[in-house]
C-alpha positions as CSV (number, residue, x, y, z in Angstrom):
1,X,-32.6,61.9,-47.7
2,X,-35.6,62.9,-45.4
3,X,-38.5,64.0,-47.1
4,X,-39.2,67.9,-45.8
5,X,-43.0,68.5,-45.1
6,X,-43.0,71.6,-46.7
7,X,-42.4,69.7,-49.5
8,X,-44.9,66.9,-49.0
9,X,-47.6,70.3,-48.6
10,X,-46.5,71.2,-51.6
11,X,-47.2,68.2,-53.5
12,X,-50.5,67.2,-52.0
13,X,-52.6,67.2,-49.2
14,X,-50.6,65.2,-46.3
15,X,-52.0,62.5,-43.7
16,X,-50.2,62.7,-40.3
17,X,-50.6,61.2,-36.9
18,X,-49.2,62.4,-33.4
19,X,-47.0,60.4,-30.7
20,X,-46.3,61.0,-27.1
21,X,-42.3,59.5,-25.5
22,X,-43.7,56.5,-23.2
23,X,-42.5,56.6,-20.1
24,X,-42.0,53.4,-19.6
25,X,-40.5,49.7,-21.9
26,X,-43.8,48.0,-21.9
27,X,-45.3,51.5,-23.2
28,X,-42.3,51.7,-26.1
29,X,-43.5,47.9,-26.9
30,X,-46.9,49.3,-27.3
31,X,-45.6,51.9,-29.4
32,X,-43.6,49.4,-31.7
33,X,-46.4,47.8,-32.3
34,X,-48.5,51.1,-32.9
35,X,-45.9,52.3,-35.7
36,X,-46.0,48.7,-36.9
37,X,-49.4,48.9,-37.6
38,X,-49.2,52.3,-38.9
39,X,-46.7,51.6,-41.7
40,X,-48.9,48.8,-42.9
41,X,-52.2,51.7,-43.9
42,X,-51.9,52.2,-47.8
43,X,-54.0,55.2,-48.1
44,X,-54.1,55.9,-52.2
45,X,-55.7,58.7,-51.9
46,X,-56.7,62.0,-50.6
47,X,-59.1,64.0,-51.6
48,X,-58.5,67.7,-51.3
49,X,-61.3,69.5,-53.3
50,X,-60.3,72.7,-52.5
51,X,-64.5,73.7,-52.9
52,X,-63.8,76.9,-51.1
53,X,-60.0,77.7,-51.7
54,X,-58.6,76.4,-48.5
55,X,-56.8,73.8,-50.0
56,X,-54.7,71.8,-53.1
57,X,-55.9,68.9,-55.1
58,X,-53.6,65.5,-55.2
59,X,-53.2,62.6,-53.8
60,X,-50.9,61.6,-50.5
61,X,-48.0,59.2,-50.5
62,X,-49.6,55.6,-50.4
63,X,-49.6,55.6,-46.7
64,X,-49.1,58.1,-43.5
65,X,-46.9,61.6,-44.8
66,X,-45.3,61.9,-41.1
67,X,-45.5,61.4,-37.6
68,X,-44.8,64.4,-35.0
69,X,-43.3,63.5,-31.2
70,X,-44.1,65.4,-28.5
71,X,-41.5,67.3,-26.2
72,X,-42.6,67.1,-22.2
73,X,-43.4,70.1,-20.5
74,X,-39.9,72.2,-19.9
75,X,-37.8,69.7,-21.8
76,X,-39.0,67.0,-19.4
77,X,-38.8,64.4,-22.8
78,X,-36.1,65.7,-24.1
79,X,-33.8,62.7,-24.4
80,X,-36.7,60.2,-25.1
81,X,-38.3,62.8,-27.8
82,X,-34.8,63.1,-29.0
83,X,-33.7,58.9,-29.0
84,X,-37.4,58.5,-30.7
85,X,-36.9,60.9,-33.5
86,X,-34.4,59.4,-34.8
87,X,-35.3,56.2,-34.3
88,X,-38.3,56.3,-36.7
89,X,-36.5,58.4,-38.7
90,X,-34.1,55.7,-39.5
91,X,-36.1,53.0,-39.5
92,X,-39.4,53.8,-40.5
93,X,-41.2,54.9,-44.5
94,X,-42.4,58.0,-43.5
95,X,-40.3,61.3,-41.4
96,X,-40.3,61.8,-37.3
97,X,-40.8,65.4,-36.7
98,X,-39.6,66.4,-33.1
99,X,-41.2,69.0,-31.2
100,X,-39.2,72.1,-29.6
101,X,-40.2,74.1,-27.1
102,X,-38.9,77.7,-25.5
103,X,-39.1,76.8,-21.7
104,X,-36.4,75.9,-20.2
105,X,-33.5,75.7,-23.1
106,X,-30.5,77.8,-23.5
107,X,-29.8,78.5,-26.8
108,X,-26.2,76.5,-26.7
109,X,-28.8,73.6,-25.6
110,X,-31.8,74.4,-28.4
111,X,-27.9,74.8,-31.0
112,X,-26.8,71.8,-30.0
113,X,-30.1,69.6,-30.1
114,X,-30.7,71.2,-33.9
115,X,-27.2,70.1,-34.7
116,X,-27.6,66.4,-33.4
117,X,-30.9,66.5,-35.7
118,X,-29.3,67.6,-38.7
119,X,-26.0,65.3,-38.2
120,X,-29.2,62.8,-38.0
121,X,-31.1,63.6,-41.3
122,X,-34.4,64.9,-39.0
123,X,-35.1,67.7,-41.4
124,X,-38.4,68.8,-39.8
125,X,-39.2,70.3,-36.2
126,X,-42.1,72.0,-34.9
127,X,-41.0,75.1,-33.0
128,X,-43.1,75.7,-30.0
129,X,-43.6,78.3,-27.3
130,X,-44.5,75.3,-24.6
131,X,-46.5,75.5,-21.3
132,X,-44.9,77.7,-18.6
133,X,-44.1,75.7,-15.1
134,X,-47.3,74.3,-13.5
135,X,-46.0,75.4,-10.2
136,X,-46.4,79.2,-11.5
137,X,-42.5,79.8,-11.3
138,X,-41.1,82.2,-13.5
139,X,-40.3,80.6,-16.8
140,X,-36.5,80.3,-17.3
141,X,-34.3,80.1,-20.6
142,X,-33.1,82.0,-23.5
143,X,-36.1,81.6,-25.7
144,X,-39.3,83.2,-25.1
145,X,-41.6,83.1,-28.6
146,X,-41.7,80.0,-30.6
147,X,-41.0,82.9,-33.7
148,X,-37.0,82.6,-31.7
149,X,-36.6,78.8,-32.5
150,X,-37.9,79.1,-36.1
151,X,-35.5,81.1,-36.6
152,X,-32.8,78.9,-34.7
153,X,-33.6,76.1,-36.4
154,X,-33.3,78.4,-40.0
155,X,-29.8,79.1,-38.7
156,X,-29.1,75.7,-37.6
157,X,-29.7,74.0,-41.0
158,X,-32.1,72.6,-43.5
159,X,-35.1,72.2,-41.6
160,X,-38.9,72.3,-42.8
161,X,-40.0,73.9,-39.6
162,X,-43.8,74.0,-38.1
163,X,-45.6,76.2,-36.1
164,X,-48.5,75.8,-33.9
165,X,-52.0,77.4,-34.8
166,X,-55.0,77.6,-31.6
167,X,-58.3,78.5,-34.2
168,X,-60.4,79.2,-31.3
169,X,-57.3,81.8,-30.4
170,X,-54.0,81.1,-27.9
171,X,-55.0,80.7,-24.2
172,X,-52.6,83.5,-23.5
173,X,-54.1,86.1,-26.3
174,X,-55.9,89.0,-25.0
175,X,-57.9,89.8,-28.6
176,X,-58.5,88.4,-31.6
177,X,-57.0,90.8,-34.0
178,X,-53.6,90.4,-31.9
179,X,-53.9,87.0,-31.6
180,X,-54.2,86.4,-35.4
181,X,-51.4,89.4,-36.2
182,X,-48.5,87.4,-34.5
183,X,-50.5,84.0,-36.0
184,X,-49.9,85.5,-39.2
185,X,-46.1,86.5,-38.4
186,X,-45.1,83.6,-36.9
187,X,-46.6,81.1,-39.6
188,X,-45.1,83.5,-42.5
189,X,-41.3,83.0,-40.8
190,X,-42.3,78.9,-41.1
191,X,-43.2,76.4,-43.8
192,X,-46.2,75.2,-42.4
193,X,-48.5,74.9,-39.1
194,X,-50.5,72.4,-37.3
195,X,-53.6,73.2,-35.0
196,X,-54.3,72.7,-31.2
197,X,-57.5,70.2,-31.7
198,X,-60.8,71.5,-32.0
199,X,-64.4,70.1,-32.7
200,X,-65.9,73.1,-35.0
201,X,-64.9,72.8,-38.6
202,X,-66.2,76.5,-38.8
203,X,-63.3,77.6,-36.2
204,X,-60.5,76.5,-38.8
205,X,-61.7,78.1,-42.1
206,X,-62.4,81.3,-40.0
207,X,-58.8,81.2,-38.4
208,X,-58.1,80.7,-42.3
209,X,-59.7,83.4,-43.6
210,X,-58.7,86.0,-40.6
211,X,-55.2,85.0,-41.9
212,X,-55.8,84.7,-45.8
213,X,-57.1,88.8,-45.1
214,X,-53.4,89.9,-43.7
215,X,-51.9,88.1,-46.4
216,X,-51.1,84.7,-44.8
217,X,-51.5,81.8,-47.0
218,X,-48.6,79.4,-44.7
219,X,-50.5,76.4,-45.2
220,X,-52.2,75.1,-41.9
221,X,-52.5,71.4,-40.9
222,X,-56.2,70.9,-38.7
223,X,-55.7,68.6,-35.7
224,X,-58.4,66.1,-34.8
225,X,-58.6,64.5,-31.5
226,X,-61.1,61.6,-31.7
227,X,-62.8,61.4,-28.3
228,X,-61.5,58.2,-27.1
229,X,-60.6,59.4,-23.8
230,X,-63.2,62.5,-22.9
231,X,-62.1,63.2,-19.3
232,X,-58.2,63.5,-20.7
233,X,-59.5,65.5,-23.4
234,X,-61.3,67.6,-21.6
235,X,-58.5,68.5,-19.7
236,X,-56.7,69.6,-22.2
237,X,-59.2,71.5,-23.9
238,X,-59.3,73.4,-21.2
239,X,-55.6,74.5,-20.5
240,X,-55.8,75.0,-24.6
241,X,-58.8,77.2,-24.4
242,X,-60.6,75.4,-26.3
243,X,-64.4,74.5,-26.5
244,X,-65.5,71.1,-25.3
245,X,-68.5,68.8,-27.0
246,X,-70.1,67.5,-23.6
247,X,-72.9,66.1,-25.4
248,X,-70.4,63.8,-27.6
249,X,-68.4,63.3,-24.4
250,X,-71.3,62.0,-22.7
251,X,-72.5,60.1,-25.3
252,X,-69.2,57.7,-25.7
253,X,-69.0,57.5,-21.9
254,X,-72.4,56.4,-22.2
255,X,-70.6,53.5,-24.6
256,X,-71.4,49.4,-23.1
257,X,-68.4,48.1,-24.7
258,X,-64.4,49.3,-25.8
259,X,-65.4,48.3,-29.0
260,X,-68.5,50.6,-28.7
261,X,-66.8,53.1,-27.7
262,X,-64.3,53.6,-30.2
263,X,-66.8,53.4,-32.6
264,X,-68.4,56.1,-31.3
265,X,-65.3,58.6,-31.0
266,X,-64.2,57.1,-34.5
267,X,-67.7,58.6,-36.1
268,X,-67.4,61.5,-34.4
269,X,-63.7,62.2,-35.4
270,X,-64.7,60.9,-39.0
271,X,-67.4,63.4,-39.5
272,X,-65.3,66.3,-38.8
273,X,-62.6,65.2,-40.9
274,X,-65.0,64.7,-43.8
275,X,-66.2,68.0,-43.4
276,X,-62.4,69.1,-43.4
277,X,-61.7,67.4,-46.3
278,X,-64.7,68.6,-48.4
279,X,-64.1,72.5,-47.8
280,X,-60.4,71.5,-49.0
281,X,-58.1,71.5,-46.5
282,X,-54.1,70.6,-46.7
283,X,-54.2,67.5,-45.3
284,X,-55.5,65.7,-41.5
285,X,-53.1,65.4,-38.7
286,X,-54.8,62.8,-36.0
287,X,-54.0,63.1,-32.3
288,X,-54.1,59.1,-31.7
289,X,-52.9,59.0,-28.3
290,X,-50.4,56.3,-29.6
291,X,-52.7,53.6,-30.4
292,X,-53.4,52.7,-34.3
293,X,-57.0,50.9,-34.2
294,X,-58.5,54.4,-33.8
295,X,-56.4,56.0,-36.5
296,X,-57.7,53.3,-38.7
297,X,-61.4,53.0,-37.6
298,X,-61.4,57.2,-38.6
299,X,-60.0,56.2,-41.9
300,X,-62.2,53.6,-42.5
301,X,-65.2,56.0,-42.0
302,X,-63.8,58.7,-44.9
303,X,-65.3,58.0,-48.5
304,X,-62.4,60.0,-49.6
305,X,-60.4,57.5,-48.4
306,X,-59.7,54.1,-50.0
307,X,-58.3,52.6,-47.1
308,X,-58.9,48.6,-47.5
């Protein structure tokens, strides 16, 4: 049966990466070969010291925990999030976590795609508000709150279900104390969450002690974006609301070579993932933009990490 990442959290600090659906064959080649190279990693351990109280000691499974797949804006991935899930789920060591999202989805469709997981052994979703239209249409659907599909997905079986978490706050919130009430709610309702990317280690263990203080101790996966692609990110940092290092930006743009360049975003990514790691956090999830030499290059670059 499918490990539930609840339960991985619960046995030790977790090491996770991030897909996207390609759009296209050669991109699901590319992908193959990604997860191929993926499944290879033996990572025997992980070190969370837990200096500050943010974290657990013990090591990770010999190798990645999970991998989480994106869902396209309004459902637009649906079937290719859906056929991927499962997929890896089947055929891969480690679980496919789908994302869900609000907009767009009647709750007979959100039902139904639960059920098709289950039937399927996927026992772990991340519940999501999603992006309304880019066109500035009224969003449509039966689901407004990501808060509605956790508890969807509680009625629609055993899932381990994930939240979202924006530690520089949501791009919708108005305040902070708001922002980190319905934070709080929403990641008490779930097993676990997972943060919109950031570049300030000091904007994560704040978010976790604004939480910890309303009695919130849902554990809370950190994303890291390593800065392969700077315009891209820069993008979304800024539909996320969240801060943007120009001066790294500029410096890996500045880069003569590929090679230089991932180096570059691979020490930068690196450096905030040991800092991560040393104040004791539950585990890394890395947004890899579906390629594996960057995932590895950060690894190699962690101490607490015997990666070969």
């Amino acid at each position: 049966m499918t490990e539930k990442i609840g339960d991985l959290l619960a046995a030790g600090p977790t090491l996770s990466v991030e897909f996207f659906p390609p759009k296209t064959p050669e991109g699901l080649d590319n992908l193959s070969t990604t997860l191929d190279d993926l499944e290879k990693l033996r990572v025997p351990g992980l070190d969370g010291h837990g200096s500050d109280g943010h974290g657990s000691d013990g090591p990770v499974r010999d190798g990645l925990s999970f991998v989480s797949i994106t869902y396209g804006a309004g459902g637009s991935t649906r079937d290719r999030t859906r056929d991927l899930v499962v997929a890896v789920n089947d055929e891969r060591p480690f679980p496919a976590m789908p994302h869900l999202t609000c907009m767009g989805h009647s709750r007979a469709e959100i039902d139904e795609l639960l059920a098709d997981y289950a039937a399927h052994d996927v026992r772990n979703v991340l519940a999501l508000a999603g992006d309304p239209p880019a066109d500035g249409s009224p969003a449509s659907g039966d689901f407004t709150y990501a808060l509605e599909l956790v508890e969807a997905a509680r009625a629609a079986g055993d899932f381990s279900v994930g939240v979202a978490a924006h530690p520089e706050l949501h791009p919708r919130s108005t305040d902070r104390a708001g922002d980190r009430r319905h934070l709080a709610e929403k990641l008490n309702a779930a097993d676990f969450g997972i943060t919109q990317f950031f570049f300030d280690a000091d904007d994560y263990f704040r978010m976790v002690d604004e939480l910890a203080a309303l009695g919130c101790t849902t554990p809370v996966l950190p994303g890291v974006m390593p800065l392969l692609n700077p315009t891209t990110v820069k993008r979304f940092a800024g539909m996320a609301g969240a801060a943007f290092p120009d001066d790294l930006a500029d410096r890996i743009e500045a880069a003569a070579t590929p090679e230089e360049r991932l180096a570059r975003a691979a020490d930068a990514a690196a450096e905030l993932s040991h800092e991560l790691l040393e104040r004791g956090v539950p585990g890394l999830h890395l947004y890899c933009l579906n390629r594996s030499d960057i995932v590895a290059a950060v690894l190699d670059r962690l101490p607490e990490l015997q990666h070969p």
